[in-house]
MARRO-127404 format. One record per atom (N, C-alpha, C, O): residue in three letters; x, z, y. Coordinates in steps of 0.02 Angstrom, whole numbers, padded with zeros to 5 digits, always signed. Layout:
<kepas>
ALAXZY...
</kepas>
This chain:
<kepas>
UNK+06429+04515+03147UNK+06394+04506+03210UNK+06444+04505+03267UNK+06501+04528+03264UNK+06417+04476+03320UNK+06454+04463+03378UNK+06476+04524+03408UNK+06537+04525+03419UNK+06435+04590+03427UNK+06436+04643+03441UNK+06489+04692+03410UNK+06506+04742+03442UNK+06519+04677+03339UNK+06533+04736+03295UNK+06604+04760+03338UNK+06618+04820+03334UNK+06652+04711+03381UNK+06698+04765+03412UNK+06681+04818+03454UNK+06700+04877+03452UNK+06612+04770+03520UNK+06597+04829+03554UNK+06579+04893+03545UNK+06589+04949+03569UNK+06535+04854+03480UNK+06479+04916+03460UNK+06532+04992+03436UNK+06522+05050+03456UNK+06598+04962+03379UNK+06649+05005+03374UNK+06675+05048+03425UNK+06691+05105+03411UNK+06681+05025+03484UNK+06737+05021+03521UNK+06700+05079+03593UNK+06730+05123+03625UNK+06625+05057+03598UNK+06593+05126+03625UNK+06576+05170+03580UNK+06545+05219+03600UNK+06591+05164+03503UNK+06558+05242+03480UNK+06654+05251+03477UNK+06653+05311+03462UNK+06709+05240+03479UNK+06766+05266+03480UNK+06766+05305+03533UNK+06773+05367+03533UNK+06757+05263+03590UNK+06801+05301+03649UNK+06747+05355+03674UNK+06770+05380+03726UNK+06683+05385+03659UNK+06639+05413+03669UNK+06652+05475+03630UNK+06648+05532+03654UNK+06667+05462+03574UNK+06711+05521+03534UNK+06758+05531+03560UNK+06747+05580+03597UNK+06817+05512+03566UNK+06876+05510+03600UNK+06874+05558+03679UNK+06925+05584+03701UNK+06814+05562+03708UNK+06798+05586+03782UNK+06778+05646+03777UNK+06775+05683+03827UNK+06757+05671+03699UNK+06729+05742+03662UNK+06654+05721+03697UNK+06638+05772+03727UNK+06616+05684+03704UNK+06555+05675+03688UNK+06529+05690+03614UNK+06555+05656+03570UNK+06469+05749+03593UNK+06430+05728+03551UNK+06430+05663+03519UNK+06423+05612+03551UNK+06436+05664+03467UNK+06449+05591+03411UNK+06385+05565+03393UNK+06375+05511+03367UNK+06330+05623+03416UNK+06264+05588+03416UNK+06243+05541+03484UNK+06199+05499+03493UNK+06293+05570+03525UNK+06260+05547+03598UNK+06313+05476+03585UNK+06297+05434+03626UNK+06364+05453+03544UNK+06401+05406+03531UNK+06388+05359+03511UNK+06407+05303+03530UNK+06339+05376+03450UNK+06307+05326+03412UNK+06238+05304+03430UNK+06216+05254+03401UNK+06194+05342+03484UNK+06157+05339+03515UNK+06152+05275+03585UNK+06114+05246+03623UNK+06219+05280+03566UNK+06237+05220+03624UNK+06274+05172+03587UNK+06267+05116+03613UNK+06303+05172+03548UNK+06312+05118+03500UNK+06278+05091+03482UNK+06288+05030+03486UNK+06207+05118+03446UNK+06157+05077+03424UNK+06108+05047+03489UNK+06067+05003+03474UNK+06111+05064+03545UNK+06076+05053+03595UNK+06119+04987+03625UNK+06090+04942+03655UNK+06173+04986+03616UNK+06213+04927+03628UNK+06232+04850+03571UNK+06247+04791+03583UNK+06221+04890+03511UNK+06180+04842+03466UNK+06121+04807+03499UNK+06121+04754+03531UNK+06065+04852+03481UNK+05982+04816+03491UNK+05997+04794+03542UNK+05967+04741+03542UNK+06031+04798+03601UNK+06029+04737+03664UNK+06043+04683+03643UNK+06002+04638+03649UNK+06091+04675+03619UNK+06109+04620+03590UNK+06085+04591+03534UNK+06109+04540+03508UNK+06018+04635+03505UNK+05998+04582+03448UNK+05927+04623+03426UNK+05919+04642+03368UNK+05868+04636+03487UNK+05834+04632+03477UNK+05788+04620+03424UNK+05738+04655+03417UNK+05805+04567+03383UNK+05766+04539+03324UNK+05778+04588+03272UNK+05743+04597+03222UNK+05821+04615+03287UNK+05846+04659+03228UNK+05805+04701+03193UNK+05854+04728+03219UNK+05761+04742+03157UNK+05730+04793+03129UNK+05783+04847+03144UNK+05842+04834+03132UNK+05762+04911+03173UNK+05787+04965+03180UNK+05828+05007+03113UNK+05885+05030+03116UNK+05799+05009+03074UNK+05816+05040+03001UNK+05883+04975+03004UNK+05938+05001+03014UNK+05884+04915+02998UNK+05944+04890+02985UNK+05996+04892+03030UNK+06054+04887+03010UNK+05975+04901+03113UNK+06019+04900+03153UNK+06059+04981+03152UNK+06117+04996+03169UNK+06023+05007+03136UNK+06038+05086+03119UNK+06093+05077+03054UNK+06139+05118+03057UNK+06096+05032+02999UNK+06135+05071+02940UNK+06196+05015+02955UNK+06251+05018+02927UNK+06176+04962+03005UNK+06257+04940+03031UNK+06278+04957+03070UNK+06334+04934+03077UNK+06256+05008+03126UNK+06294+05021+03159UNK+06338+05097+03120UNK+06394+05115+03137UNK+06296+05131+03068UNK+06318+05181+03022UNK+06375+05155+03020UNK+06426+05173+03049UNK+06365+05103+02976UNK+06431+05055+02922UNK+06496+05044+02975UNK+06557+05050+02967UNK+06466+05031+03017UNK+06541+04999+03080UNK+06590+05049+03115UNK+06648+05044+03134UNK+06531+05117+03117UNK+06571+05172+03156UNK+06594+05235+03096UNK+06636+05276+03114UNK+06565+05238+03027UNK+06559+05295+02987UNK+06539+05353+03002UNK+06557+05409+02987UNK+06484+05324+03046UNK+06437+05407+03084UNK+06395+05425+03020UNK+06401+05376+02983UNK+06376+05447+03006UNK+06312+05503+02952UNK+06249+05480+02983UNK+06207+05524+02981UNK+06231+05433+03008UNK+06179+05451+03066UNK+06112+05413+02991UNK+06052+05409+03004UNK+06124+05404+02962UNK+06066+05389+02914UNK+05995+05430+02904UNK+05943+05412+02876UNK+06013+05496+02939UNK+05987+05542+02937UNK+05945+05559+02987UNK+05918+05613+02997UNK+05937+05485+03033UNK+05901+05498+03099UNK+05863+05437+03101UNK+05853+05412+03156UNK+05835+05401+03038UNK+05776+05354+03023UNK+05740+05409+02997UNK+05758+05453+02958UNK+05686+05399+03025UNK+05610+05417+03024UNK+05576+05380+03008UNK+05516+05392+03007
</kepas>
């Protein structure tokens, strides 16, 4: 996807700032779905998992 540096590149430097890695990926994936809406959540969730190696699998409901 078009997104996958950004999407990397704010859950890096968000860690990097000692932000919460939930509040990282929380905005990673929020910067995904802007950019791709169409997406189903459950999938935009296990690529943005895959891109950053967050655990966050664990936060589909």
């Amino acid at each position: 996807m078009c997104c996958r540096v950004a999407v990397e590149r704010v859950y890096r430097e968000l860690c990097a700032r000692a932000e919460p890695p939930e509040w990282a990926f929380e905005a990673a994936l929020t910067l995904y779905r802007h950019n791709h809406p169409d997406v189903p959540v459950a999938m935009a969730t296990k690529d943005v998992c895959d891109w950053t190696g967050h655990p966050a699998m664990l936060l589909l409901h």
